[in-house]
C-alpha positions in Angstrom: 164.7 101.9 134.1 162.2 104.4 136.3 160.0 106.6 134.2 159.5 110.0 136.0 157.3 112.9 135.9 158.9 116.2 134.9 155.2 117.6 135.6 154.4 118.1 139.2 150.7 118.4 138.1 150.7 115.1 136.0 152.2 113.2 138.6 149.6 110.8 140.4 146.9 111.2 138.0 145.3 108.0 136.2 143.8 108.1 132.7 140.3 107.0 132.7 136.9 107.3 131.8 134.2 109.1 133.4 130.7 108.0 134.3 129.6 111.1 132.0 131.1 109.5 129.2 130.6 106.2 129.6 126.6 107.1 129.9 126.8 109.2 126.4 128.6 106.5 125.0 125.8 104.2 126.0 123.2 106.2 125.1 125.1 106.5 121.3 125.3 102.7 121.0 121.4 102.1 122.4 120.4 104.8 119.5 122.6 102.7 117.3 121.2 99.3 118.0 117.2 100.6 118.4 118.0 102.2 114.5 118.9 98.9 112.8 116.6 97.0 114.4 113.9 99.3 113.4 115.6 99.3 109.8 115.3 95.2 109.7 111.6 95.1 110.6 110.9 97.6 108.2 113.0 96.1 106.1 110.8 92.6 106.8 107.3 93.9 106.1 107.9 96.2 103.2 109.5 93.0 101.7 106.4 90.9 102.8 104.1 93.4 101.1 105.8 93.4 97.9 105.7 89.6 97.8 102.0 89.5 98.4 101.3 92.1 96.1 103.3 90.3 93.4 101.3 87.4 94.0 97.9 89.8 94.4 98.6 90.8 90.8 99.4 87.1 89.9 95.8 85.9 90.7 94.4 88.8 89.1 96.0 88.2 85.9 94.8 84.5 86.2 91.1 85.6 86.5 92.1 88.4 83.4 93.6 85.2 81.3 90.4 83.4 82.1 88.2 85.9 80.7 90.3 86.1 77.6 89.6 82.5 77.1 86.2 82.5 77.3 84.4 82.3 74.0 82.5 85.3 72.8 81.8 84.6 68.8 79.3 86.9 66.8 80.1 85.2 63.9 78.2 82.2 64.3 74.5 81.4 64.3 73.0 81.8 67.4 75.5 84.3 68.8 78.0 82.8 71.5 78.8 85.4 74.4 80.4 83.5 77.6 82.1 87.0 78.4 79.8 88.2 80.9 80.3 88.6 84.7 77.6 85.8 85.8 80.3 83.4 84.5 83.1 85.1 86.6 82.0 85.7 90.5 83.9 86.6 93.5 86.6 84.2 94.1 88.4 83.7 97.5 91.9 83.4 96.8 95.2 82.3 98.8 98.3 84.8 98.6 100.6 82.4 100.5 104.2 82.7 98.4 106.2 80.9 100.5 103.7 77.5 100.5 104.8 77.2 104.5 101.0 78.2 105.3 102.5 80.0 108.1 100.9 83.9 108.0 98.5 82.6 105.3 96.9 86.0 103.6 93.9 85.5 101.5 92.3 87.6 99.4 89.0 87.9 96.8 88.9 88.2 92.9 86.1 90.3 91.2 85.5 91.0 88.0 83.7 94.0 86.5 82.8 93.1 82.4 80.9 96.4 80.9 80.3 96.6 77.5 82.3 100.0 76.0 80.4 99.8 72.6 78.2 97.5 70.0 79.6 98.7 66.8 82.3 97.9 66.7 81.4 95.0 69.7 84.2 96.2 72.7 84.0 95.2 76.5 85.9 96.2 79.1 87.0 93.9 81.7 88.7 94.8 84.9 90.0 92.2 87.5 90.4 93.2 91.4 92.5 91.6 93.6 91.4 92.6 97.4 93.4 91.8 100.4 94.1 93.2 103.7 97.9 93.8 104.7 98.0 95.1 108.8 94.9 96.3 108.7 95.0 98.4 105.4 92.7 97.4 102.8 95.1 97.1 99.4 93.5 96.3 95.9 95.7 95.5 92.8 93.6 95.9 89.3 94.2 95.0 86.3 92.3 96.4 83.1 91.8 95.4 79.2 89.8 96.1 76.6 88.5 92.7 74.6 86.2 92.4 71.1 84.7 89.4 69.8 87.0 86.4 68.7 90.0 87.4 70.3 
């Protein structure tokens, strides 16, 4: 069986694509491909960040915990005050979750202790966690308030 043309104006004309199109749909796909991989490498660092700020706040709260275990008694004779910032200096600390030591970040403790008032005794203590993420300086701080025997 022999298809034929009723058309005149169809007959001997091929469907097919032009270069036109095949360039826009080239150009749609390379727009496509450039937009997820710039969505997975963002993707990548915002969930590095988050990981090392988790574990910035981790060591911070480890220093915090250290000062709340330090003994600062009024109630005996002499005194006993071990909550004071000579006994808590800068501390270099490793922000590596992953253990690999691959892309090791580190970062420093400090802690500020400042007395807030003598009667009723209150200090303040506030632990800093400093590190450096691509160049920007990020510093996760936690604050508390602490009286004697606690």
């Amino acid at each position: 069986m022999k298809i034929q043309f009723c058309n005149s104006a169809l007959k001997g004309r091929i469907a097919a694509m032009t270069l036109a199109e095949v360039v826009v749909a080239l150009a749609i796909t390379g727009l496509a491909v450039v937009g997820i991989v710039n969505g997975y490498v963002y993707c990548a660092a915002s969930s590095q960040k988050a990981a090392l700020a988790l574990a910035a706040s981790a060591r911070a709260t480890e220093r915090l915990e250290q000062t709340r275990s330090a003994k600062w008694d009024l109630a005996v004779w002499p005194a006993v005050d071990q909550l004071v910032a000579s006994n808590f200096p800068s501390q270099p600390v490793l922000l590596d979750i992953s253990g690999s030591g691959v892309g090791v970040t580190t970062g420093t403790v400090d802690t500020v202790i400042t007395d807030i008032s003598a009667n009723p005794p209150l200090k303040s203590i506030r632990v800093n966690c400093t590190w450096v993420f691509r160049g920007a300086r990020i510093t996760n701080s936690i604050e508390t308030c602490r009286s004697p025997n606690q």
